[in-house]
N, C-alpha and C positions, 0 to 999 in steps of 0.2 A: 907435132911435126918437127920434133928435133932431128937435127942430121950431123952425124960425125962424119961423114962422105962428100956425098957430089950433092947439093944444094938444086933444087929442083925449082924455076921460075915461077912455076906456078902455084906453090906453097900459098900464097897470098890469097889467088884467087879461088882455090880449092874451101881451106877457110870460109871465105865468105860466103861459099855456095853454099857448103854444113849449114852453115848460120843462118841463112835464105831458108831452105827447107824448113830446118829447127822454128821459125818464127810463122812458119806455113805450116806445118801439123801440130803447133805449140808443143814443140821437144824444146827442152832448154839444151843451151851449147856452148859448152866451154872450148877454150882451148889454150894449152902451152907449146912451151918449148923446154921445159921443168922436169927432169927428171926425178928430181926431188918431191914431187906431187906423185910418185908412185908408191905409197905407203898403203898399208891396208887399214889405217882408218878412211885417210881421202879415196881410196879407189870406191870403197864401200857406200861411197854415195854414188853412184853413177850404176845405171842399166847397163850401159856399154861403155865401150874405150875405144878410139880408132887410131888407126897411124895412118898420117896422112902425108905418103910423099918421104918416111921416113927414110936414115940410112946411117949404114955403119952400126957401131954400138953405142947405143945410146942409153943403155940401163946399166945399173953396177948388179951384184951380185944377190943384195940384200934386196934393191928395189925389183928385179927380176922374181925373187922368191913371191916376194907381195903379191906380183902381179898373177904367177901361177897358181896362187890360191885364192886372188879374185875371180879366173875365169873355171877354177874347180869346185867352186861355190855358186856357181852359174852367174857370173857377172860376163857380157856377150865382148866381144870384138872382134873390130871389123879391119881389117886391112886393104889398104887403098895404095894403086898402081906402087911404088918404090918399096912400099912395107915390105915386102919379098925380099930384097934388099938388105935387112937389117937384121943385126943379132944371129952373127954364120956361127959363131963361136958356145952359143946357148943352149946347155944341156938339158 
């Protein structure tokens, strides 16, 4: 849920509802604000990724690549309301 933009209020409560679900279909759930946690060791633990409420850029160049080759290795993500929002600049 990192934002380099317009900060969304309900950042907080979006979070906890993941969390809610996650502990109701026993999904585990993390979550940052860490750009730094987009490496392809750490992405390679995870089924999925979500942006939750994201905005602006919030990935470098290096962590961008990681991520394009966790979701062409079929790691899923999901994008939630503001994700649309982020990373206009991302070839």
């Amino acid at each position: 849920s990192k934002t380099a933009g317009f900060r969304h209020d309900s950042i907080p409560a979006g979070i906890a509802a993941l969390k809610e679900i996650g502990k109701d279909t026993n999904i585990t759930v993390d979550s940052t604000e860490s750009a730094a946690q987009f490496t392809t060791s750490n992405l390679a633990r995870y089924d999925a990724v979500a942006f939750l409420s994201t905005t602006g850029d919030v990935l470098n160049a290096e962590q961008q690549k990681a991520f394009e080759n966790y979701v062409a290795t079929g790691g899923g993500y999901v994008g939630i309301h503001a994700a649309a929002d982020t990373e206009y600049e991302w070839e």
